[in-house]
C-alpha positions as MATLAB code, in Angstrom:
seq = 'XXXXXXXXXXXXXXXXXXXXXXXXXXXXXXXXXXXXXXXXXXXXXXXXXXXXXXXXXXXXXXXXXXXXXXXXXXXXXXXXXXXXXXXXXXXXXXXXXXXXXXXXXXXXXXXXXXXXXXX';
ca = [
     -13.622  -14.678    9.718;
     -10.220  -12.994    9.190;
      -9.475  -11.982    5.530;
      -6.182  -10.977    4.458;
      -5.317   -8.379    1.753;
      -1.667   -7.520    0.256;
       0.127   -5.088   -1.514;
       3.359   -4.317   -2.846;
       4.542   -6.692   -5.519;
       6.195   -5.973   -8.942;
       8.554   -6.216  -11.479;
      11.765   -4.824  -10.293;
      15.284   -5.237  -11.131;
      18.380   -7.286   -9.621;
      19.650   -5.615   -6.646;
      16.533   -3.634   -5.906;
      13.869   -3.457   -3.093;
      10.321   -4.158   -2.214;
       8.292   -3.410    0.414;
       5.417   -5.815    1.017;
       2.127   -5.356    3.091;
      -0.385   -7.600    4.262;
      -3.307   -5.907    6.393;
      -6.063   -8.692    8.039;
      -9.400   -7.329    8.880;
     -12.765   -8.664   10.129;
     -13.501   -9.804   13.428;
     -10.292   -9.493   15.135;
      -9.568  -10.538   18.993;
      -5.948  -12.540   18.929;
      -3.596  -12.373   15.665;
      -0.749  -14.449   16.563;
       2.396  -15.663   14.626;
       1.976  -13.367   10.667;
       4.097  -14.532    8.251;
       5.000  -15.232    4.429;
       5.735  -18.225    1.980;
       6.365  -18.150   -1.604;
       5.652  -20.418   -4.767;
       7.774  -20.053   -7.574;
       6.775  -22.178  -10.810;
       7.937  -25.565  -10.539;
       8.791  -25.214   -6.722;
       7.101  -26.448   -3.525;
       5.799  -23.782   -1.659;
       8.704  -22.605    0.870;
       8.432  -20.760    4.295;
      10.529  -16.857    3.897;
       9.615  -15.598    7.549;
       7.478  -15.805   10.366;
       7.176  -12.946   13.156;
       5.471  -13.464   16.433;
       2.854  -11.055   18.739;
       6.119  -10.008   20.403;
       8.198   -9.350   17.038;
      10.616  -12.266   17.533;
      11.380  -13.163   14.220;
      12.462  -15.991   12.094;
      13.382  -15.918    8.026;
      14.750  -19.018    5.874;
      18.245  -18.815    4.716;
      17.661  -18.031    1.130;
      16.793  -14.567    2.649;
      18.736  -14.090    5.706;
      20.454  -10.559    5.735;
      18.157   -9.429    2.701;
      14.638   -9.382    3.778;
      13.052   -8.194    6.813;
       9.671   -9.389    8.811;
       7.748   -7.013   10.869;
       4.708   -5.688   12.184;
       2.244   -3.169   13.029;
      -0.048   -4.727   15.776;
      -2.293   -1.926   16.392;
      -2.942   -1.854   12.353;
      -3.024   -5.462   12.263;
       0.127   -5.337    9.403;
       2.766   -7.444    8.826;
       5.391   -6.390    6.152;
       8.193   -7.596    4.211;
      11.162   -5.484    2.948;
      12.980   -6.881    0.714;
      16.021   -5.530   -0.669;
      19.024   -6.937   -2.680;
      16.655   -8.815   -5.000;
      17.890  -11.702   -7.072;
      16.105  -13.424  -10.017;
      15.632  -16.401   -7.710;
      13.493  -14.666   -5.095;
      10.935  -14.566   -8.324;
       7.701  -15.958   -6.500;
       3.923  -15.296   -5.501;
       4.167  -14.171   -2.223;
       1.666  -15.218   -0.011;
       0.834  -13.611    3.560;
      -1.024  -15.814    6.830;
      -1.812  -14.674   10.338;
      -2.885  -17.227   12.724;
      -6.019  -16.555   14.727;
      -8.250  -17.181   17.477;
     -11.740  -17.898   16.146;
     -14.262  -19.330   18.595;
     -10.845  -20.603   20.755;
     -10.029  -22.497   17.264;
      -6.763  -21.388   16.123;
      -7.249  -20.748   12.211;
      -4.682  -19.769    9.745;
      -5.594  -17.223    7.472;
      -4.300  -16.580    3.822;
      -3.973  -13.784    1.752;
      -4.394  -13.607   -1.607;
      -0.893  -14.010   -3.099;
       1.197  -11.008   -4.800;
       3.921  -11.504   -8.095;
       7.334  -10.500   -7.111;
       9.406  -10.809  -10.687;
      13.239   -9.397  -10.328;
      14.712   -9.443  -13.792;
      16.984   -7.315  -15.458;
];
């Protein structure tokens, strides 16, 4: 089993940054596509950016030219910067990696973290 831990959420103002981690550990052969969503009250759950074993990457286009997906394969990372914050990227920010488990492929989840951008 895969479990995902991440870091790097918190209050910070319009315009600012954030640098988001997400390490998975456990019994690790084959990490494919790592990515995040985010839930914002009231909101459906909405995709912010996926990044592949080979770092091609893809981001939704509330965030294109603001955040940025990428990865560490040998630590088993995936990050998100974000920078040029607005009060409507306020979210819990959740990380996934897909896996290979028993030949299964398994999505993993971390935990969630609270972005909040406010002035």
């Amino acid at each position: 089993q895969v479990q995902l831990v991440e870091s790097g959420g918190g209050l910070v103002q319009p315009g600012g940054s954030l640098r988001l981690s997400c390490v998975a550990s456990g019994s690790i052969f084959t990490i494919g596509v790592m990515g995040w969503y985010r839930q914002a009250p009231g909101k459906q759950r909405e995709l912010v950016a996926t990044i592949t074993r080979n770092k091609s990457t893809r981001s939704g286009d509330p965030v294109k030219g603001r955040f940025t997906i990428s990865r560490d394969n040998a630590k088993n990372t995936v990050y998100l910067q974000m920078n040029s914050l607005k009060p409507e990227d306020t979210a819990v920010y959740y990380c996934f990696a897909d896996t290979l488990v028993v030949e299964t492929q398994v999505r993993a989840w971390g935990q969630g973290t609270q972005v909040t951008v406010s002035s």
